[in-house]
N, C-alpha and C positions, 0 to 999 in steps of 0.2 A: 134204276139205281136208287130214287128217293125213295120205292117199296123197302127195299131193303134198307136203308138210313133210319127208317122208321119202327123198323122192326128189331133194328140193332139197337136203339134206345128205348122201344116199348123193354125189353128184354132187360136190359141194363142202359138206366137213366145215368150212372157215372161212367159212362163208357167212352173211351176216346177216340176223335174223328179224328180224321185225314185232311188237310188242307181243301183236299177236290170234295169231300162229303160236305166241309162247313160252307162249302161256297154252293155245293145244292140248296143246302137249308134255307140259304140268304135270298134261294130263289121264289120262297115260301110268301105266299100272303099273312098277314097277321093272324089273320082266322085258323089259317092251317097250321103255325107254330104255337096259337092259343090252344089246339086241339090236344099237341103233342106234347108239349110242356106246361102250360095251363099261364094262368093270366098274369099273373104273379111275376115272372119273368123274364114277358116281355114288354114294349112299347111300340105302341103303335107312332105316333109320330115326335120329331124332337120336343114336343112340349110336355109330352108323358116321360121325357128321360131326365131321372134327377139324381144329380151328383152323388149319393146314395147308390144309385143304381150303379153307376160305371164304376165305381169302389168296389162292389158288392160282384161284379160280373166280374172282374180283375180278380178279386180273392177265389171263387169258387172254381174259374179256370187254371189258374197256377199251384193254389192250394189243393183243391178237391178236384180235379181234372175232369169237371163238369163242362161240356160243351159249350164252345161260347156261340148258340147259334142267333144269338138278335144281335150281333154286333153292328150287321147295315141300320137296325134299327139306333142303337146307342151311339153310336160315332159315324154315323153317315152324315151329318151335319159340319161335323167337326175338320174335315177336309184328312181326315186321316188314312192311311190306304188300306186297305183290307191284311194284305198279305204283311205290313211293316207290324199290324196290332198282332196278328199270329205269332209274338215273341214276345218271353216272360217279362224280359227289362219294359221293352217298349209300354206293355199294358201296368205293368208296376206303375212306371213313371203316370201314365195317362190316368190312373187311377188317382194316386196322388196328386197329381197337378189339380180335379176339379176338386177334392172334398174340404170347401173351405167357403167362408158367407154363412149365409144362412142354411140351416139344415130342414128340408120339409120331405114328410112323408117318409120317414126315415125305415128303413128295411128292418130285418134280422142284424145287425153288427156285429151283436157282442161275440159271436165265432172268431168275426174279422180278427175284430179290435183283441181280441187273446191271443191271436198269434203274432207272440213276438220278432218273429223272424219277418215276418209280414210290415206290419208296423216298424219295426228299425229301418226296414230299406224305403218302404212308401217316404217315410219321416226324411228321410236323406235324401231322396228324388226330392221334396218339396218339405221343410221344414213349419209350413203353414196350417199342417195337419197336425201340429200338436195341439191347437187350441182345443181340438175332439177328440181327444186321446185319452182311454180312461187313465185314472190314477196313478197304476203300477207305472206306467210307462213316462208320465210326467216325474217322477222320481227316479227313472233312470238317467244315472248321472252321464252316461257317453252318449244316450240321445241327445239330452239337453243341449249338452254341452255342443255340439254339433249343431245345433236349431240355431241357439243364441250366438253361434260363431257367424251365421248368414242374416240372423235378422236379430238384431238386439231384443226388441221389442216384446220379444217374446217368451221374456223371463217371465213376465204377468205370469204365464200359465205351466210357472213351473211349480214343482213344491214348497212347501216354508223351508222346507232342509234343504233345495238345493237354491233359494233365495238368498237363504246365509253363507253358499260354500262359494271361499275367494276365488276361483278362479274360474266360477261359472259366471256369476256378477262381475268381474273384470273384464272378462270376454265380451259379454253383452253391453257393456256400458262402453268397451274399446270400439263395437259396431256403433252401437248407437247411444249418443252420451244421455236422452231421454230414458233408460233403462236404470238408471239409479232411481228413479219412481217407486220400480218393483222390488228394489232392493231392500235387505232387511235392514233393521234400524240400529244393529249391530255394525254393517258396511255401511250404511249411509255415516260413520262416523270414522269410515278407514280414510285417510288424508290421499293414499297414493291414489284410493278409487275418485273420491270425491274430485281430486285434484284432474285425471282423464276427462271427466266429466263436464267440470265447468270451462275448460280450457277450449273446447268445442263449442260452446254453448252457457253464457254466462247464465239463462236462466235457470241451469239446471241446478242452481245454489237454493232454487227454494226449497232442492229436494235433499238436501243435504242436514245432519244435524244440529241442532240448536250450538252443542260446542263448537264444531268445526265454522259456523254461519260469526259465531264470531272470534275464529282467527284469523291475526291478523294478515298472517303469509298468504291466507288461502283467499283470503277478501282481495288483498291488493292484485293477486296473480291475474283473479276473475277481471275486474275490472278496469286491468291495463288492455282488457280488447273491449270489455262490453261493461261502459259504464253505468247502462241502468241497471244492471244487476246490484247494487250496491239497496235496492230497496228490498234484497232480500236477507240482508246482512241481520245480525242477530238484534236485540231491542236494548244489550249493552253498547254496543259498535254507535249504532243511532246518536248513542247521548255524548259520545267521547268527540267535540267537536273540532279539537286538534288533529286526530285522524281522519272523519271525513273532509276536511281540510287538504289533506295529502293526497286524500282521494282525487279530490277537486283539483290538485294540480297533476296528476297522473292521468285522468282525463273529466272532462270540462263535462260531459254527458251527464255526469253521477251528479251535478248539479242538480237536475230533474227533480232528484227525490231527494237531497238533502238540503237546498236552498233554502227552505225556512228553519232550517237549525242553524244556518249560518249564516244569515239575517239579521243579527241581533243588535249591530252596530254598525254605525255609515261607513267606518274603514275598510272594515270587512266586507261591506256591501260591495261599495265602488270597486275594489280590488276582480271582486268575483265579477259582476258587471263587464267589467272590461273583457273577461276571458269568456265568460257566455251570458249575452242579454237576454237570452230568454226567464232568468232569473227574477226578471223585474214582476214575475205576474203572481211570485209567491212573497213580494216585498212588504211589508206592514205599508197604511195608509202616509205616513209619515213619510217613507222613502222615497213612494210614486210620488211625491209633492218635490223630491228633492230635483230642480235643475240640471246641476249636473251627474245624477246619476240617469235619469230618465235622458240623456243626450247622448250616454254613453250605449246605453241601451240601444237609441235609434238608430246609432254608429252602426250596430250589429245586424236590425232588422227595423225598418221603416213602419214594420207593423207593429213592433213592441210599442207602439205611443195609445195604442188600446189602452195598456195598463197605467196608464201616465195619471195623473187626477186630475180634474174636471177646470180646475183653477186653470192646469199649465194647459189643457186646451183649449183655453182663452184667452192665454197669455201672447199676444201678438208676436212681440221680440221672439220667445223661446221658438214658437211655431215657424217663424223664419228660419232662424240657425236650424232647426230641426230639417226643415225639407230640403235645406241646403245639402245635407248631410246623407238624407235619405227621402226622393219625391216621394214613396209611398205613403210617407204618416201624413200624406193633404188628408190623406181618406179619415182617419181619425180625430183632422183640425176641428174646430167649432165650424158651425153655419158660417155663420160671420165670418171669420179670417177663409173661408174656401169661395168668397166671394172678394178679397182684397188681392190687386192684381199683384203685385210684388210679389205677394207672396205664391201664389198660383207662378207663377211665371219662372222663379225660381225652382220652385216642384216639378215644372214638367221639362226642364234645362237640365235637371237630375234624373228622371224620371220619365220619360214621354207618355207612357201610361197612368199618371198620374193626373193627367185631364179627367180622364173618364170622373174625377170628384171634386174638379169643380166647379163653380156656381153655371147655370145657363148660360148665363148672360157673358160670360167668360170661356165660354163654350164657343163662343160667338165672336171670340177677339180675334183679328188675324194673327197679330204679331203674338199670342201666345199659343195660338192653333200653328204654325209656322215654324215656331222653338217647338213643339211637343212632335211635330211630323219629323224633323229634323233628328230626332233623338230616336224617335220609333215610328216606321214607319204604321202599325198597327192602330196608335193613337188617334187616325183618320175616323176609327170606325166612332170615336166619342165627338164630334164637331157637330157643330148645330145642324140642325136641317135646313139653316138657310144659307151657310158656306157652302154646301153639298149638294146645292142647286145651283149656285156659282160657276159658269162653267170656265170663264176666266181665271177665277182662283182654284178650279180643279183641275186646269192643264200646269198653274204653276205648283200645283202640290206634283204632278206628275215629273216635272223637272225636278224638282226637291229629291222623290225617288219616284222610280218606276212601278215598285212595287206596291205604293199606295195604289192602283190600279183593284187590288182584293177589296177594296172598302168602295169603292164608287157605288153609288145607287144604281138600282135597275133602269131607271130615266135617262141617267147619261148613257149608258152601256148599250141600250136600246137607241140612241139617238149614231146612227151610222156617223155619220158628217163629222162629228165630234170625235169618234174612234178614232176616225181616220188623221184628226187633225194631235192626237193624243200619240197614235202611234208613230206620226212624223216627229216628234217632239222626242220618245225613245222607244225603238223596236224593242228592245229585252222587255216589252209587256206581253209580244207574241213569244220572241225566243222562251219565256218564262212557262206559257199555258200551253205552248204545245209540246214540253219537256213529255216523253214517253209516263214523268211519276205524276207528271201533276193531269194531264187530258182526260183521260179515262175519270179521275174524281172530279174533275169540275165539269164535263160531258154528263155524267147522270146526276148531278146536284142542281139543287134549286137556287144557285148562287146565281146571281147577274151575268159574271162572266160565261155561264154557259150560251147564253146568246151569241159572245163574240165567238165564239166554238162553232156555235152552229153559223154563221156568216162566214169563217172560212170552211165550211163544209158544203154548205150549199146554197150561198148567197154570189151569185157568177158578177151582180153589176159592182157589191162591194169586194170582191177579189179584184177585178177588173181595175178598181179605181184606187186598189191599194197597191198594185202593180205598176199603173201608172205612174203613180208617187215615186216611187223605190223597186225596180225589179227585182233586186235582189230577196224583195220578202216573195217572194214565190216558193221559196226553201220552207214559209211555215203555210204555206196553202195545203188545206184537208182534202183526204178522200177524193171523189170525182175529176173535184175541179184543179186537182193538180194534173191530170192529165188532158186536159180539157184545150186542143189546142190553140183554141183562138185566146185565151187565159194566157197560154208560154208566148205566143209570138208578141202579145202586146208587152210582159216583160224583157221579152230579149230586144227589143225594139228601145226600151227604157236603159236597158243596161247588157250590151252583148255578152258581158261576162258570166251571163245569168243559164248559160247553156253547162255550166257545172249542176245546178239543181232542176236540171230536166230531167225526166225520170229515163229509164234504159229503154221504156218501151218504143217511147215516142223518138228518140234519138236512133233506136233501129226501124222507125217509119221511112220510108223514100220519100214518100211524097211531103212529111211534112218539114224532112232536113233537106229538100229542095226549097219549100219554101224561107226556110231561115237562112242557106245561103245567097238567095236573092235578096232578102230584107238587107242581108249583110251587105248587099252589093250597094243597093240604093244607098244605105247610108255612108 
């Protein structure tokens, strides 16, 4: 049968096969479909096959009803079936879906790319082919128009005449409101486009024009959702500061970029102040001096005292009332006042995390390391290294909270005796690490806690002796040693109740729920 296949196409090269003929060819080595149709045509492995190519076999098979015999070569990769590409749609679509990216090594085309009928349906199976599309066909207005109905974006690579026509640029800007970019500067000046546009997307006002940028319907619309847009407003709009004013109370964001136009006097300041402190860092030198606008500010964010001036972070009194307000701005205070305890002490009553700045030596207080655990437990991890060797004062941080437990040094953690005397004190340190979210991260981490990990995994005298304590932790005993029976009888022995978290295996053992109903007996 392949003598004759071969002679049917030496004969006639556009001649059409038979599903059973194309599936002999496919039986073909490279070498032998190089012989018969020459090199040009085919690929040897998927690296040789370039988006070009599957375009190019797509057009010549439907178009020019040229054999498609390297198909195993071109879509064998592709997980595609043999018999599903054997149809016009299928290989249209599959044509069209790769020709897109970079184009290398590119073929013969310009056949392809001339037929129209080719190109409108490729283009419609995948409208990502118009970026390669010669000219005539960028200028078809019902391609376009169809392209930019599924991907806006792709007005870029339409013509200048269908850039200006309403209702292609409305489509595409209705997909995607970043498509007014491509639009002509005739519609970047139509209000209803403009208007789709920024309503999605307040930035898309930089792409709008200079008149419409400052009117004032189309300003306000934008930046009742997205106030930083307002720094795209026009350089009239900028100067009118009664209207960025309106802005500022329509939302407080547009501050960003208009705060030092409205800036210019204390009223004005403090008022805006109040609705967003972040305003303080575009304040004249004068302002950041002023008291109570710098208070109002910290009201908002504890870190706005950055911007405060160097005077008021000296100023003891202010710096109180400030951390009362908000612990973070310790971090901002002078040397000096993050070394006065009042004021630290305060800061971290506010703040827990507000320790971490400051002074050592106040690092080192109980009663302000006590108020800072109290408020967060996290604040442990900023305590001196000589509280945190404290084991006394590190079991009463553990009654404080349990969770202080993540900040303990490797030394305690490693010191069993201690565990054991830690977890007497509150179990939800185990119920905590053996949670199904948290074992597995703190099992392969280099954190302290993975010791007490590995201790209930395979430390039998510290199971043993945690058991003892409390049978009931047998429920957070790891791996092995939960079934480990001499492990279950000393807690069932501690607490009969404790035969709820014996595992199903050992509870269908004879021998070993004979020996628990003895134990039960003795006792």
């Amino acid at each position: 049968m392949l003598e004759d296949i071969k002679k049917k196409i030496k004969d006639n090269t556009n001649c059409e096969l038979s599903i059973d003929e194309l599936i002999e060819l496919n039986k073909l080595s490279y070498e032998e479909l190089v012989e018969i149709f020459g090199k040009k045509h085919v690929a040897r492995t998927p690296e040789e096959i370039t988006i070009d190519t599957i375009c190019y076999v797509g057009y010549l098979y439907i178009y020019k009803k040229l054999p498609t015999y390297n198909l195993k070569y071109i879509f064998g990769d592709l997980n595609y079936s043999f018999n599903k590409l054997y149809n016009i749609e299928n290989l249209c679509f599959v044509s069209g879906k790769f020709l897109f990216g970079n184009v290398k090594d590119l073929l013969d085309l310009s056949e392809m790319f001339d037929n129209e009928e080719y190109m409108t349906y490729t283009i419609g199976q995948n409208p990502l082919l118009l970026k390669y599309a010669p000219e005539k066909i960028k200028k078809d207005r019902k391609i376009v128009l169809e392209a930019v109905k599924k991907y806006g974006l792709l007005l870029e690579y339409a013509s200048e005449k269908l850039k200006n026509d309403r209702k292609v640029v409305f489509e595409a800007v209705k997909e995607n409101c970043m498509a007014l970019k491509y639009a002509s500067e005739k519609l970047k000046n139509d209000k209803e486009i403009v208007l789709e546009a920024v309503k999605k997307r307040g930035c898309t006002l930089e792409y709008a024009s200079e008149e419409l940028r400052g009117d004032k319907e189309v300003v306000i619309e934008v930046v009742k959702k997205h106030g930083l847009a307002v720094q795209y407003v026009s350089k009239k709009l900028k100067k009118d500061k009664k209207f960025l004013w309106e802005l500022a109370k329509i939302n407080v964001l547009s501050l960003q970029y208009s705060a030092k136009d409205l800036l210019e006097n204390r009223e004005d300041a403090l008022e805006l102040v109040k609705q967003y402190g972040g305003i303080l860092e575009y304040a004249s030198k004068e302002l950041r001096n002023d008291r109570e606008i710098v208070l109002e500010a910290v009201k908002d964010d504890g870190g706005l005292l950055k911007y405060a001036s160097d005077e008021l972070k000296k100023d003891r009194n202010f710096i109180l009332d400030a951390v009362k307000e908000h612990g973070y701005a310790l971090k901002y205070a002078s040397k000096e006042l993050k070394n006065d305890r009042e004021i630290v002490f305060e800061a971290v009553k506010n703040y827990g995390g507000s320790l971490e700045y400051a002074s050592k030596e106040l690092r080192n207080d109980r009663e302000i390391v006590f108020e800072a655990v109290k408020n967060d437990s996290g604040s442990l991890e900023y305590v001196s290294d000589e509280l945190k060797k404290n084991k006394e004062f590190m079991l009463e941080m553990i009654k404080l909270n349990y969770q202080t437990i993540y900040y303990f040094p490797k030394e305690l953690i490693k010191d069993k005796n201690f565990m054991l005397e830690a977890i007497k004190l509150d179990e939800d340190i185990l119920k905590t690490i053996t949670h199904s979210m948290m074992l597995d991260r703190i099992r392969n981490s280099t954190k302290p806690l993975a010791y007490l990990v590995d201790y209930l995994e395979n430390d039998k005298e510290f199971v043993m002796n945690l058991v003892k304590q409390d049978g009931k932790l047998l429920r957070y005993v790891l791996g092995n040693l939960k079934y480990d029976k001499e492990v279950v009888l000393v807690a069932i022995k501690q607490d009969r109740n404790v035969i709820e978290y014996v595992p199903e295996e050992l509870k269908n053992d004879i021998e070993f729920m004979k020996e628990f109903v003895n134990q039960k007996k003795m006792n």
